[in-house]
C-alpha positions as CSV (number, residue, x, y, z in Angstrom):
1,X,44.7,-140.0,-13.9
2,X,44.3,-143.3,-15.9
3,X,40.7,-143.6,-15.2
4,X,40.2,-139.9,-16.8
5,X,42.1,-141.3,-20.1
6,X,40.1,-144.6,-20.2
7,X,37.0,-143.0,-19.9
8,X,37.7,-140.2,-22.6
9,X,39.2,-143.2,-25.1
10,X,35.7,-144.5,-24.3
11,X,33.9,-141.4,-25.7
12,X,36.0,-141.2,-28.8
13,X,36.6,-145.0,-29.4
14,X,38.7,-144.6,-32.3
15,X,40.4,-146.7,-34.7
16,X,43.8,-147.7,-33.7
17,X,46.2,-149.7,-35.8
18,X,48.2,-152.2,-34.1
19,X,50.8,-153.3,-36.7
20,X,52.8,-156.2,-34.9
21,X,49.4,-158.1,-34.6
22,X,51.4,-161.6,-34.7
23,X,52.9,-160.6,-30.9
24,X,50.9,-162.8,-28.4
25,X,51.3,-159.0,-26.1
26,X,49.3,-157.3,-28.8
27,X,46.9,-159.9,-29.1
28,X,46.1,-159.8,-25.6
29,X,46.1,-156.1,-25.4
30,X,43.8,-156.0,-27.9
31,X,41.3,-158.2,-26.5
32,X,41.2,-155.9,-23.2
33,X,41.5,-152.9,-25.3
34,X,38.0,-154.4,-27.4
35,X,36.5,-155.9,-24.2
36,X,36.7,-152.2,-22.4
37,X,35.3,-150.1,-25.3
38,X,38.8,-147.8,-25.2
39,X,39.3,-148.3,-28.9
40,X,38.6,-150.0,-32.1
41,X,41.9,-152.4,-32.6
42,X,43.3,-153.0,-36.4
43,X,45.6,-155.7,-36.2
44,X,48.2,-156.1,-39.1
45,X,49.2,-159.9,-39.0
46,X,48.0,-163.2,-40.0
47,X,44.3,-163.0,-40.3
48,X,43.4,-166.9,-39.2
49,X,45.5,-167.0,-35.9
50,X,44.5,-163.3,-34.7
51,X,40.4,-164.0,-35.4
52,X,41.3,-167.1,-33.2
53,X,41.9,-165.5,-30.3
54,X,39.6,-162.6,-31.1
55,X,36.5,-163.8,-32.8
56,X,34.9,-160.3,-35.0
57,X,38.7,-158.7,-34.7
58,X,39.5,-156.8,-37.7
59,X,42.3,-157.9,-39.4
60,X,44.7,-156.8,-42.4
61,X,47.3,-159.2,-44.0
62,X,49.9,-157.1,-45.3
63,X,51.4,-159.7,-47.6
64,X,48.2,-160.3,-49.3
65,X,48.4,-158.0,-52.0
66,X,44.4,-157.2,-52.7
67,X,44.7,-155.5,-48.8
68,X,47.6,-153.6,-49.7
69,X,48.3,-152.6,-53.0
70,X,46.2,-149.8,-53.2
71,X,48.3,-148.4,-50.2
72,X,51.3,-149.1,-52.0
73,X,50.2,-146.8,-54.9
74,X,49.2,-144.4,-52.4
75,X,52.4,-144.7,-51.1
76,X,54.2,-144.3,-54.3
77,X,52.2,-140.9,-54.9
78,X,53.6,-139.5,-51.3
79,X,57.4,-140.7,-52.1
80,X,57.6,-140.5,-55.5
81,X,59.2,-136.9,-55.1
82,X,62.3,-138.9,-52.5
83,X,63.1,-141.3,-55.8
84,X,60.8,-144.1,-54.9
85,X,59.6,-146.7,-57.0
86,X,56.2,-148.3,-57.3
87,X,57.8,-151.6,-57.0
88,X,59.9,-150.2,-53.7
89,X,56.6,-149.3,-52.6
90,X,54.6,-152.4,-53.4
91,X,57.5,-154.4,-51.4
92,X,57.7,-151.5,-48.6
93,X,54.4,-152.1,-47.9
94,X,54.7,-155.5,-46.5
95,X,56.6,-153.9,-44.0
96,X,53.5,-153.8,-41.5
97,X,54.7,-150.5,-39.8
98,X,54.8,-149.5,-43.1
99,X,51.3,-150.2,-44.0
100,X,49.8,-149.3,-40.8
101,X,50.8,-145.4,-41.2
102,X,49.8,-145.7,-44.8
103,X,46.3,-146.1,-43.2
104,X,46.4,-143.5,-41.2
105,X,47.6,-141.1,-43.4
106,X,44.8,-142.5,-45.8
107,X,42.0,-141.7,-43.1
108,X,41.1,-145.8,-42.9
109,X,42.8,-145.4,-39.0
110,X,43.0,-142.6,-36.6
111,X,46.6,-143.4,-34.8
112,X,48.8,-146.4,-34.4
113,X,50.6,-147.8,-31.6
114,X,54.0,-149.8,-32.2
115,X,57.5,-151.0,-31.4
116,X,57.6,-153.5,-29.0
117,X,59.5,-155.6,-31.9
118,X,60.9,-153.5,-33.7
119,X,63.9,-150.4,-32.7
120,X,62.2,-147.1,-32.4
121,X,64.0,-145.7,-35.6
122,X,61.9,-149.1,-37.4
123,X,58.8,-148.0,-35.7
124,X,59.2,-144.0,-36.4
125,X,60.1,-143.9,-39.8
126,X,57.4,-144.9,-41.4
127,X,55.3,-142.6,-39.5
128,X,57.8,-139.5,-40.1
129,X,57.8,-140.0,-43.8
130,X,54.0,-140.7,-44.6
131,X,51.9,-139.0,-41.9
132,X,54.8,-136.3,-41.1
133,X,54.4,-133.7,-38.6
134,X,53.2,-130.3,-38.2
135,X,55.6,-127.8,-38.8
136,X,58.3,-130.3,-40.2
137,X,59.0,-130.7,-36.6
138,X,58.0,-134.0,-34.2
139,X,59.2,-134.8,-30.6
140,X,57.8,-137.0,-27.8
141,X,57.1,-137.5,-24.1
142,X,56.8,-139.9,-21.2
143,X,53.5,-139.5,-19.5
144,X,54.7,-140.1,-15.4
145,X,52.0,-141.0,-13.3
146,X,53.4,-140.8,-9.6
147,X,51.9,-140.9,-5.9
148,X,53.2,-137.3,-6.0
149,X,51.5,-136.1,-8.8
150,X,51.1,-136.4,-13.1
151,X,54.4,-135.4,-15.0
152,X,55.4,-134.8,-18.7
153,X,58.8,-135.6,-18.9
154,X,60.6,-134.4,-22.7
155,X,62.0,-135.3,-24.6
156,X,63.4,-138.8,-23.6
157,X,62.6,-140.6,-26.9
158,X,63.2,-139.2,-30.6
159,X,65.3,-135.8,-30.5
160,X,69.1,-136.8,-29.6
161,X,70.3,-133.6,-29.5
162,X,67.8,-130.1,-30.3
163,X,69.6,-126.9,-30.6
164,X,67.6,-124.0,-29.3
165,X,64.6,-124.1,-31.5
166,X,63.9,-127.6,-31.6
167,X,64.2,-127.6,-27.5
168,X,61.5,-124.6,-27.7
169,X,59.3,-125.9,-29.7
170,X,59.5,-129.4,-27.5
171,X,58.6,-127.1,-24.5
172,X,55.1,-125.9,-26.3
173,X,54.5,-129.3,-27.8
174,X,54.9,-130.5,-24.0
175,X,52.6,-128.2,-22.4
176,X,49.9,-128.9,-24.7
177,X,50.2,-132.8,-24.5
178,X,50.0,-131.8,-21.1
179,X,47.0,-129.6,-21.3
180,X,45.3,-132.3,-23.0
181,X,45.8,-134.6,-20.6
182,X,44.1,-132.9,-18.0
183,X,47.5,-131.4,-16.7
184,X,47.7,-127.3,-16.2
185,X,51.2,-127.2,-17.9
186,X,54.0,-125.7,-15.1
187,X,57.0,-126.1,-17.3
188,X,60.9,-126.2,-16.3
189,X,63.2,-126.4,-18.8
190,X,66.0,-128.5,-16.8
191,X,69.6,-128.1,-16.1
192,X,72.4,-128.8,-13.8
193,X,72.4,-125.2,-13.3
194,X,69.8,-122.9,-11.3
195,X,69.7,-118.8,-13.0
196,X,73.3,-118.6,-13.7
197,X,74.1,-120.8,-10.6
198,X,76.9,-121.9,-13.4
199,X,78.6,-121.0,-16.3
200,X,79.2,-123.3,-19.4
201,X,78.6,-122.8,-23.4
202,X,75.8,-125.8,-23.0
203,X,74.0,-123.7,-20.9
204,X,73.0,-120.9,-23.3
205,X,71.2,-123.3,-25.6
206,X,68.8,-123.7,-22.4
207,X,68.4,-119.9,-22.0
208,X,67.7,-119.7,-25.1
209,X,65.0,-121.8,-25.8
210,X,63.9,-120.6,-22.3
211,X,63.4,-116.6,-24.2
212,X,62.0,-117.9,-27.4
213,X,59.1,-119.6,-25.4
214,X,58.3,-116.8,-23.0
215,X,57.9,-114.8,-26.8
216,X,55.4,-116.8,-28.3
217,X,53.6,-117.8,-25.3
218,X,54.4,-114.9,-22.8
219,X,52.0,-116.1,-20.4
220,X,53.1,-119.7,-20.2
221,X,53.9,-120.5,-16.2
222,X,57.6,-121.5,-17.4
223,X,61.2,-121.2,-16.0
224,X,64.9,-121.9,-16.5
225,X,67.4,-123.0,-16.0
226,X,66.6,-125.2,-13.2
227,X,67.7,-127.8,-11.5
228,X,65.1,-130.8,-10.7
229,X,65.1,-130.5,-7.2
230,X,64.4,-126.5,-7.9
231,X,61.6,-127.2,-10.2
232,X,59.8,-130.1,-8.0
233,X,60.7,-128.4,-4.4
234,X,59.1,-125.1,-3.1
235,X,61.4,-125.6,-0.4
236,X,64.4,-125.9,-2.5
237,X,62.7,-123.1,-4.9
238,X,62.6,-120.7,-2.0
239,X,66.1,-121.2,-1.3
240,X,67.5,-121.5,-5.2
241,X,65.3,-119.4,-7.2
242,X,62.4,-117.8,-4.8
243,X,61.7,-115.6,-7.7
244,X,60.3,-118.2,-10.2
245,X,57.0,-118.5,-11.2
246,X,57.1,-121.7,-10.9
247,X,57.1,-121.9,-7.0
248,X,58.9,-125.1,-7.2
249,X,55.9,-126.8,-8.5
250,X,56.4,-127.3,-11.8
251,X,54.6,-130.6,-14.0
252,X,56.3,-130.4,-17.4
253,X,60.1,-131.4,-17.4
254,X,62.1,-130.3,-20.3
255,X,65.5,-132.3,-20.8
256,X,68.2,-130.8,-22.6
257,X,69.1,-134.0,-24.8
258,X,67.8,-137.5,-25.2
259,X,70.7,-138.4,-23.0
260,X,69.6,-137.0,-20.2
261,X,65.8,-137.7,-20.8
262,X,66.3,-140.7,-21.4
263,X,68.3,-141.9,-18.2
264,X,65.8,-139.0,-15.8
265,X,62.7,-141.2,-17.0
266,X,63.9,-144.1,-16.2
267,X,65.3,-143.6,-12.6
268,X,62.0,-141.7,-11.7
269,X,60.4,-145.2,-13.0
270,X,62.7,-148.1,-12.0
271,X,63.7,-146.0,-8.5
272,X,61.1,-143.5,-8.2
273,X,58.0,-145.7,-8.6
274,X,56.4,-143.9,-11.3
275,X,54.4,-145.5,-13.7
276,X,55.8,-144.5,-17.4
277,X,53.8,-144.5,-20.4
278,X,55.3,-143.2,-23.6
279,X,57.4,-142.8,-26.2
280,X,54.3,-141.0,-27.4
281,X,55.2,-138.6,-30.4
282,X,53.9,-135.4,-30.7
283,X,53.0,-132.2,-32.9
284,X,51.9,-135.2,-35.7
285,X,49.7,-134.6,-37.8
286,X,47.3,-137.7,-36.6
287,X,48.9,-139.6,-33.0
288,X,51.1,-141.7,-33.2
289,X,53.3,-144.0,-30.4
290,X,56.3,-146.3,-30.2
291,X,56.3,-148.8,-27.4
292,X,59.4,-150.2,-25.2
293,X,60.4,-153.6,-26.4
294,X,60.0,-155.0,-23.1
295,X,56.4,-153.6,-22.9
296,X,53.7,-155.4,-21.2
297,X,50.1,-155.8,-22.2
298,X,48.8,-153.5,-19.5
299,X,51.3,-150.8,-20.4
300,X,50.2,-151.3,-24.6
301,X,46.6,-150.7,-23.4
302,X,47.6,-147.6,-21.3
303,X,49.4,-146.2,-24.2
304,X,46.5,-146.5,-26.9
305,X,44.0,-145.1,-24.3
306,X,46.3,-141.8,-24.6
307,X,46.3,-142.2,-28.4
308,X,42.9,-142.3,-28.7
309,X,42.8,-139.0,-26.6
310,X,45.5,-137.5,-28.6
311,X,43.6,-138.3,-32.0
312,X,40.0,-137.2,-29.7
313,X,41.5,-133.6,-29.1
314,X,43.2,-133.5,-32.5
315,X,39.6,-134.0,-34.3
316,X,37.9,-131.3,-31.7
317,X,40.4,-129.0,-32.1
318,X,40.1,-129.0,-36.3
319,X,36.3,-129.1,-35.4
């Protein structure tokens, strides 16, 4: 599946800002990322060291203020409303997470890829408040790449705890990251229940959501509750649920809270063997992804291939 993503990054080679440009992973990343035509690196750091390791990289400083201040006013436009300050945004904007969604919301970028040294709530913000999201309303997913097959697994990575409408709308955002990925979306919404197997207050949020999907997309392949093994298994499907239209074969795993996303992504990774890529939000209004602070350079390549998808598929679908 990863050669499908790096050869439709190639097609759309877009720009992609890189704000912790100083990390000697990003560096790297963004020599291979150059080297293999999947993108057109930014790099927000210190303009010298970077073009040493990169010779032609472009670089921004954000604490020179001729690169920036003109985002900061921008900036101050956007937030004005919220009580900020031109000089709260003219020091905000050294914050290089800060200035690198101030270029994409300005157009100068089409999706940025951060985190791996800063918390996610660092690398998010920014994002949330300047490019913002569609609908009001942004989740992510973990893009599993297993010997079994290709998984969406949400959300494991921004929503801690989405009541029935938010877990709904994860479930549509899901199935079309899926769909644009190459994956026909089969999606469960998951449980430790299978239909009514159990009883418990928690459980009607998941019903829920499960009927408010199946009215605004009544022909979405989709079930729940379900247990995992009852949504991967069409042996276990036969014997749990033999009525779903899932079959046991479903692709797109909806969790009920970060919680349990969280911890299910990283068993299927650490004991399952899958290859996880992600925290990659969507429903933005131009891509956007956090990275794990433990990522490694192949995994920060991997992710900005499937940004530049993302922002690929965004600009065909306004098309």
């Amino acid at each position: 599946m990863l050669k499908e993503i790096y050869e439709k990054a190639k097609e759309f080679r877009k720009k992609i800002i890189l704000p912790e440009g100083d990390d000697p992973r990003i560096i790297k990343a963004a020599k291979l990322i150059k080297s293999r035509g999947l993108a057109v690196p930014i790099l927000i750091g210190n303009p010298e060291k970077i073009s040493r390791q990169i010779p032609g990289a472009e670089v921004i400083d954000s604490k020179n203020a001729h690169d920036t201040l003109s985002y900061a006013r921008e900036m101050y436009e956007i937030r004005k409303n919220k009580g900020m300050t031109l000089n709260q945004a003219i020091e905000l904007i050294k914050q290089p997470a800060y200035l690198g969604a101030m270029m994409v919301k300005m157009g100068d970028a089409d999706g940025m890829v951060c985190g791996c040294t800063m918390s996610t709530a660092d690398a998010i913000r920014p994002a949330l408040q300047l490019i913002g999201a569609k609908d009001h309303f942004a989740s992510s997913f973990f893009l599993m790449i297993h010997k079994q097959g290709n998984y969406i697994f949400a959300d494991c990575g921004l929503v801690a705890n989405p009541d029935e409408k938010q877990l709904a709308a994860i479930a549509i955002h899901s199935a079309r990251s899926a769909a644009n990925l190459g994956i026909n979306p089969r999606v469960a919404f998951l449980s430790y229940s299978t239909k009514g197997s159990a009883e418990d207050d928690n459980l009607e949020k998941i019903r829920a959501a499960f009927k408010l999907v199946k009215q605004k997309r009544p022909n979405f392949p989709i079930d729940g509750e379900l247990q995992f093994d009852a949504a991967i298994s069409p042996d276990v499907a036969k014997a749990k649920c033999k009525d779903s239209p899932l079959g046991g074969e479903a692709n797109v795993f909806i969790f009920p809270d970060l919680n349990s996303g969280n911890i299910g992504y990283k068993i299927a990774e650490y004991l399952g063997g899958a290859k996880a890529i992600g925290p990659i939000l969507q429903n933005m209004n131009k891509p956007v992804s956090d990275l794990s602070r433990g990522a490694t350079v192949e995994e920060i390549v991997d992710i900005v291939a499937v940004v530049v998808s993302q922002a690929g598929e965004n600009e065909d679908s306004s098309s």
